[in-house]
N, C-alpha and C positions, 0 to 999 in steps of 0.2 A: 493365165499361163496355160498352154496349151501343153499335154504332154508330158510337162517339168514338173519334175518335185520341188519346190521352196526348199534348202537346206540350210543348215546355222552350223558355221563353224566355230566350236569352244576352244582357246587356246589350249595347251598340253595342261594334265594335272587339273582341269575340270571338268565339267559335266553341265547339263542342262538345267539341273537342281542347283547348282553351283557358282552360276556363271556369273553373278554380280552383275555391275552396270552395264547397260546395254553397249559401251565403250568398247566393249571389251570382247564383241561376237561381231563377225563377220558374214553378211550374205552374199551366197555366193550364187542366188538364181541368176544375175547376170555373168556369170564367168567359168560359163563351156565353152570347153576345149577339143578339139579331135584328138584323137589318139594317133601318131604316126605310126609308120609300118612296120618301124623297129621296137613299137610299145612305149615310145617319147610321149613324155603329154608337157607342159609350159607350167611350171607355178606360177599362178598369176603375182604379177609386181606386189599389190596388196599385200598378200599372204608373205612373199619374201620379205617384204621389210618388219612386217610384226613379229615373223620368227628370226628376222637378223640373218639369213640365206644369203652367201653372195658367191658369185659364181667362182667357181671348183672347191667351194663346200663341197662335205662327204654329208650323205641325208638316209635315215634309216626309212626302213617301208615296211607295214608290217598290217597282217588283215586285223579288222576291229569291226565285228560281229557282219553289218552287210558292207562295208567300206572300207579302201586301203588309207593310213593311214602315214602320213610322213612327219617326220624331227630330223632337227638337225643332229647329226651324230655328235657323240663326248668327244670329245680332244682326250685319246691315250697318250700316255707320256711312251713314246719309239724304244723298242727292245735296245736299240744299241746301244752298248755300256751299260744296261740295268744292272749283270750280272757282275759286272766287275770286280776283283780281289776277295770274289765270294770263295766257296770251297767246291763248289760246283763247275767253277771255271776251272780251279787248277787241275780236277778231277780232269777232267774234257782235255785239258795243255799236256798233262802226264800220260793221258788214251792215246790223242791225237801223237803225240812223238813213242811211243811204243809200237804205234802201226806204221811210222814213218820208217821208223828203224829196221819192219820186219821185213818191210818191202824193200830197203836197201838191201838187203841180207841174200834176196831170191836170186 
């Protein structure tokens, strides 16, 4: 290889010390990609299906010493309704119509 670094990809949650059967690392000197003009790069198919990636997944990025590195984002459970019949709601419904009322008033 001319130029290229040989890289080994470790699933999340290991390391090189770590990595168990060869099964289980992927190389990636065959699978450069250009970088588009908007900063776009392709995860290769490989990698999407061992991390389970399927298109309009949400995926974190994040630098890891000389390399970025990406997961797939946690599934949050959506604020809507979290707060429900809290005291914190009625707080906000009691606010919310005190300022309603003060504006009718003007």
């Amino acid at each position: 290889m001319t130029g290229r670094r040989r890289r080994t990809w470790h699933p999340a949650g290991t390391d090189s010390a770590d990595a168990g059967p060869a099964s289980r690392k992927v190389i990636l000197s065959s699978m450069t990609h250009r970088v588009g003009a908007k900063g776009q790069v392709v995860i290769p198919k490989v990698l999407r299906d061992q991390l389970g990636i399927e298109p309009g997944d949400e995926v974190n990025f994040w630098l890891h010493d000389d390399h970025v590195a990406v997961r797939l984002a946690e599934h949050r459970r959506p604020l809507r309704g979290r707060f429900r019949g809290s005291a914190l709601t009625h707080e906000l419904e009691r606010e919310r119509a005190a300022d309603l009322a003060r504006e009718a008033a003007r």
